[in-house]
C-alpha positions as CSV (number, residue, x, y, z in Angstrom):
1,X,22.2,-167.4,9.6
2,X,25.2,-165.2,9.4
3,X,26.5,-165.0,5.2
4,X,29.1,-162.7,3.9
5,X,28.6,-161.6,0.5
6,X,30.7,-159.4,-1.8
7,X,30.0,-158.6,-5.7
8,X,33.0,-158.8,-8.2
9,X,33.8,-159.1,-11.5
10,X,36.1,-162.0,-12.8
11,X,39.0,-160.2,-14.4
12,X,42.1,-161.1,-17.2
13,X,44.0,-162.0,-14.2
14,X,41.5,-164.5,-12.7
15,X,40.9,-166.7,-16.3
16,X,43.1,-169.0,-19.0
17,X,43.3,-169.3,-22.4
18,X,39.9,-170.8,-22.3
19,X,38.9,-166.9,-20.9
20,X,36.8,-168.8,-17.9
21,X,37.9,-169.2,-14.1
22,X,41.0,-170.9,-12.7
23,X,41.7,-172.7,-9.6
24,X,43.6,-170.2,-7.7
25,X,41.2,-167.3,-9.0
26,X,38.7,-168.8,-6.9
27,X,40.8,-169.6,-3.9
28,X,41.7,-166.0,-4.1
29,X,38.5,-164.6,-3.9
30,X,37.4,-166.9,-1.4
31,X,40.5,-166.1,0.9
32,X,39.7,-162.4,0.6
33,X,36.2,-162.9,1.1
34,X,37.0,-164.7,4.6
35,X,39.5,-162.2,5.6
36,X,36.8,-160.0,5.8
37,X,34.3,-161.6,7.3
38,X,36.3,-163.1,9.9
39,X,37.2,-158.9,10.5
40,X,33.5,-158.1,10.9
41,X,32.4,-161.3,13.3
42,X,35.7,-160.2,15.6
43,X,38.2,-162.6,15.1
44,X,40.2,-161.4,12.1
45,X,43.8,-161.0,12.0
46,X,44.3,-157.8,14.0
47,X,41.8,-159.6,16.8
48,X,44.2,-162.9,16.7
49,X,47.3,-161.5,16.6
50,X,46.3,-159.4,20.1
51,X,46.9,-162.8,21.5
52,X,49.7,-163.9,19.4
53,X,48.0,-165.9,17.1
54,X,46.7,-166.4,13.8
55,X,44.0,-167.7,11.0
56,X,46.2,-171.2,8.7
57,X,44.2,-173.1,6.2
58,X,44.9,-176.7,6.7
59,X,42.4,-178.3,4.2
60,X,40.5,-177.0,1.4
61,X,37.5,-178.7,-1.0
62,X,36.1,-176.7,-3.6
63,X,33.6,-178.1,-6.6
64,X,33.1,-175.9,-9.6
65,X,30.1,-176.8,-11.3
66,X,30.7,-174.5,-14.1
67,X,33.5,-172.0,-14.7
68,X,32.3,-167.8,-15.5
69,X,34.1,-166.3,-18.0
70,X,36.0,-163.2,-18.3
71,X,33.9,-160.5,-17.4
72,X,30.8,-162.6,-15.3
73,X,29.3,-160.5,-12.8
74,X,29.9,-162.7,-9.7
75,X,29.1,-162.8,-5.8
76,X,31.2,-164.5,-3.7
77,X,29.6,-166.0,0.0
78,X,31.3,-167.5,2.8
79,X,30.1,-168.5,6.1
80,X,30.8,-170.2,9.5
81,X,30.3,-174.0,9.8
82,X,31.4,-174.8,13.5
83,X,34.4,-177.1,14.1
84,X,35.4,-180.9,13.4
85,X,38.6,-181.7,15.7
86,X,41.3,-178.7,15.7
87,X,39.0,-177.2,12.4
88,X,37.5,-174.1,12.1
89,X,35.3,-174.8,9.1
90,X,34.2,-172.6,6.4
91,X,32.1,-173.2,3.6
92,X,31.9,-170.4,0.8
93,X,30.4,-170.5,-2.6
94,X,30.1,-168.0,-6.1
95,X,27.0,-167.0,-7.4
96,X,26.1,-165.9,-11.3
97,X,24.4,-162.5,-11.5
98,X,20.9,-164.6,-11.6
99,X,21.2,-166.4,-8.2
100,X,22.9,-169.6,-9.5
101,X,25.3,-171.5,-7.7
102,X,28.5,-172.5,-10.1
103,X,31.2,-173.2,-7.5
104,X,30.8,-174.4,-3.9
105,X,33.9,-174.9,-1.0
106,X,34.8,-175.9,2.5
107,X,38.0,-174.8,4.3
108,X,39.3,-176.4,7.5
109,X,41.3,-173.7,9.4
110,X,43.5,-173.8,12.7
111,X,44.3,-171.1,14.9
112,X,48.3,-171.2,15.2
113,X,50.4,-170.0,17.9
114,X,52.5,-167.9,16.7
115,X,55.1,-168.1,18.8
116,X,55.2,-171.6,19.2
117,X,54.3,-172.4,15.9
118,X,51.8,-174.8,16.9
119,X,47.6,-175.3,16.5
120,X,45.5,-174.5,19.3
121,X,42.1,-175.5,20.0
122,X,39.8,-173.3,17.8
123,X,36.7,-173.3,20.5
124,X,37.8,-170.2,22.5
125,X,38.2,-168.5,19.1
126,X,34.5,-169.4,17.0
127,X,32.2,-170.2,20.3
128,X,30.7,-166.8,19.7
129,X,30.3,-167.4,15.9
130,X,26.7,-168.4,14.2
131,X,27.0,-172.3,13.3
132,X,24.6,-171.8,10.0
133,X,23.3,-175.3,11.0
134,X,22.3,-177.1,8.2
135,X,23.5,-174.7,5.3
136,X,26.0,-176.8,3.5
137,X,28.1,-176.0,0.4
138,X,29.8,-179.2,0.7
139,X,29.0,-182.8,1.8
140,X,32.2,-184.3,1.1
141,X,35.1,-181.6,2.7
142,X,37.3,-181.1,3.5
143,X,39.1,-184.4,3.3
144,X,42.3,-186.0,4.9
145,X,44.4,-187.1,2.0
146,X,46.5,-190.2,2.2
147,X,50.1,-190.5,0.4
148,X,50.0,-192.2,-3.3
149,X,52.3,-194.7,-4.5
150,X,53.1,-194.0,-7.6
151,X,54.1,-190.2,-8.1
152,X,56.6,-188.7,-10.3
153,X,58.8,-185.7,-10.3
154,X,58.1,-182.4,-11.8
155,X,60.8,-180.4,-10.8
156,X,61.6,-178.2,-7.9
157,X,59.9,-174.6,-7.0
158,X,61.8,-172.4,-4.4
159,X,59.7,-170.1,-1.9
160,X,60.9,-166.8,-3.8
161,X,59.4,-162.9,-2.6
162,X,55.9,-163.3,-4.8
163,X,54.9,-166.3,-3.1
164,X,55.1,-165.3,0.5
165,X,52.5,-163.8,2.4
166,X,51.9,-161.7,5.8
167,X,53.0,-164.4,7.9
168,X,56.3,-165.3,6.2
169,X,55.5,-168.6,4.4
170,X,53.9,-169.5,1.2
171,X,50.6,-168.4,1.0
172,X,47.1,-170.8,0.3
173,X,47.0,-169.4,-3.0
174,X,50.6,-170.3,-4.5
175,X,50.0,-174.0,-3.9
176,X,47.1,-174.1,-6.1
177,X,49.1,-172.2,-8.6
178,X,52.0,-174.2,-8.4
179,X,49.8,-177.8,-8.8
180,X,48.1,-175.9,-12.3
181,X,51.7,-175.2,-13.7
182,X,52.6,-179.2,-13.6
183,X,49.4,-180.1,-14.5
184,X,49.1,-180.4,-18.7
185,X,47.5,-177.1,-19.8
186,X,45.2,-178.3,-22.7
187,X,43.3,-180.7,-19.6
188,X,42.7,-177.5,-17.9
189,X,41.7,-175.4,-20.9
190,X,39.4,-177.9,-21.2
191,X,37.7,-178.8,-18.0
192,X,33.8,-177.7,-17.5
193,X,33.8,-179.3,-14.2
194,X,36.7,-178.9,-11.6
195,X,36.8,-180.6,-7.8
196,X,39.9,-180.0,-5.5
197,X,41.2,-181.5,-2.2
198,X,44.2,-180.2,-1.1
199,X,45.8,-180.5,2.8
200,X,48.8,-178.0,3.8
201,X,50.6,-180.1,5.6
202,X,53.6,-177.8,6.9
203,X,54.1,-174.2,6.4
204,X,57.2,-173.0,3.5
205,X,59.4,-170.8,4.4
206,X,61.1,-168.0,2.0
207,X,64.4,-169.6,0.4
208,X,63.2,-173.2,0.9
209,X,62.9,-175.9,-1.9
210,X,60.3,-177.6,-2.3
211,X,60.0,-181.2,-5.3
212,X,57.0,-181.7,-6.7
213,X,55.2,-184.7,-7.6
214,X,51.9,-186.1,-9.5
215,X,50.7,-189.0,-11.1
216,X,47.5,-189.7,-12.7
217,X,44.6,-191.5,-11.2
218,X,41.6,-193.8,-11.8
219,X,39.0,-190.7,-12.1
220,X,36.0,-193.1,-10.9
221,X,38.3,-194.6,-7.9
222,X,37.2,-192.3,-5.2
223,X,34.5,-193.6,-3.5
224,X,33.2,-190.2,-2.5
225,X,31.8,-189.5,-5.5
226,X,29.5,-192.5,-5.1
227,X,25.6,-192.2,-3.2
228,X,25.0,-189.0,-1.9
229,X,28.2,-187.3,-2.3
230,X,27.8,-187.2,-5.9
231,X,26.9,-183.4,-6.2
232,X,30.1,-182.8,-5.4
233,X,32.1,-184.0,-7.7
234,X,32.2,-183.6,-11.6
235,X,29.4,-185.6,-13.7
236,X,31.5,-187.5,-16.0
237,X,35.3,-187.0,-14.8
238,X,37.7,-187.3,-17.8
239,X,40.7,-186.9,-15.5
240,X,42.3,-186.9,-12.1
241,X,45.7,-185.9,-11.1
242,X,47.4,-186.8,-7.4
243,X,50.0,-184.3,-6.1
244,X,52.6,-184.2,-3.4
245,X,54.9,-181.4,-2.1
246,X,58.0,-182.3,-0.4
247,X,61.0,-180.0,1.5
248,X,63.4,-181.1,-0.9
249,X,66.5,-180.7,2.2
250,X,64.2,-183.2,4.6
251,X,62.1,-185.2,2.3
252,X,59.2,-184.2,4.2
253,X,55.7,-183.9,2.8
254,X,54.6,-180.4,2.9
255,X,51.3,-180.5,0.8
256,X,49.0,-183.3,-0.7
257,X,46.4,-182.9,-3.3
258,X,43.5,-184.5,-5.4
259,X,42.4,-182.8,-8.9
260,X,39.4,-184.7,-10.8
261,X,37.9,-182.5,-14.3
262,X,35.1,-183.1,-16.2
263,X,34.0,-182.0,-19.8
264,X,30.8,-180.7,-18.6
């Protein structure tokens, strides 16, 4: 079995008013965390890019059980979980200085050409990485989202310099960001228990427009969170928030998501 681990510490930048962990503080560390991982195993960016081509998250499921604080000692683990279709998946999870397991994740990533902008299939890439057979963080990631009926406006974010990464389009992170800003604060502030589904559906480009939309949603509807899936999800969910991203010039979707808290 072949785990990265790296220790941090959860800084002012990583917390909100409720001085414990956000949403994209944790997709942060976990992107970082598989940067450099995916360096040490041989197929990290400077490996890909030899042959024109590059590391995109496509999907991304992460559970946290219980938020650290400003502060918390942490360790952060990711790890190689074979394929599923054109996915490269990749489960991660954070550990408490004692050994404890508070949030858990599983990413779905594509190799791109980057010429042609397209995916290609990931077994060339990960057929010399470990599988970690049987070491799950997840049970129930990532998942396909399907469109929701009933979603409203929030307004309109542009691709500006901040939000742009290495390879010209919004980065991983910024969506997550973006879905907490038009989400109402006080629920987050709140929330003991977070569980995230989010699918990037088209790349953004710097300049481009981009409407949001949400609505709420029946927190006890998805039947994932039924048998034995329920460890992944929050123990009694108080809300649950559907979100869509759309280029505002074309009207296509860009991004869909799924937020359910819990008061625990």
């Amino acid at each position: 079995m072949d785990i990265w681990q790296e220790k941090a510490e959860l800084r002012f930048a990583g917390v909100d008013r409720s001085d414990r962990i956000t949403l994209a503080a944790i997709l942060a560390f976990f992107q970082e965390a598989a940067i450099s991982h995916a360096t040490v195993l041989g197929v990290g960016r400077s490996a890909l890019e030899e042959a024109r081509q590059a590391w995109i998250l496509s999907r991304f499921s992460v559970f946290v059980e219980q938020r650290p604080r400003y502060g918390d000692a942490i360790m952060v683990r990711t790890w190689p979980r074979g394929s599923e279709k054109l996915f490269a998946l990749r489960d991660y999870d954070i550990l408490d200085d004692t050994g404890k397991v508070l949030i858990r994740g599983r990413g779905g990533w594509l190799v791109l050409d980057l010429d042609k902008r397209r995916p290609l299939r990931v077994e060339p890439v990960i057929e010399r990485l470990p599988l970690n057979e049987g070491c799950n963080a997840l049970l129930s990631g990532p998942l396909g989202l399907t469109a929701c009926g009933s979603l409203v406006s929030a307004g309109e974010r542009q691709a500006v310099y901040s939000d742009i990464d290495y390879y010209g389009h919004v980065n991983n992170v910024r969506y997550v960001q973006w879905i907490q800003d038009i989400t109402p604060p006080d629920i987050l502030d709140k929330a003991g228990q977070m569980r995230l589904d989010i699918n990037y559906l088209s790349e953004i480009l710097p300049g481009e427009e981009t409407e949001l939309f949400y609505s709420s949603l029946d927190c006890t509807a998805n039947l994932q969170a039924n048998g034995s899936f329920a460890r992944d999800y929050p123990v009694s969910a108080s809300a649950a928030f559907a979100y869509e991203g759309r280029r505002t010039s074309q009207g296509q979707v860009v991004f869909r998501a799924e937020l359910r808290l819990g008061s625990k």
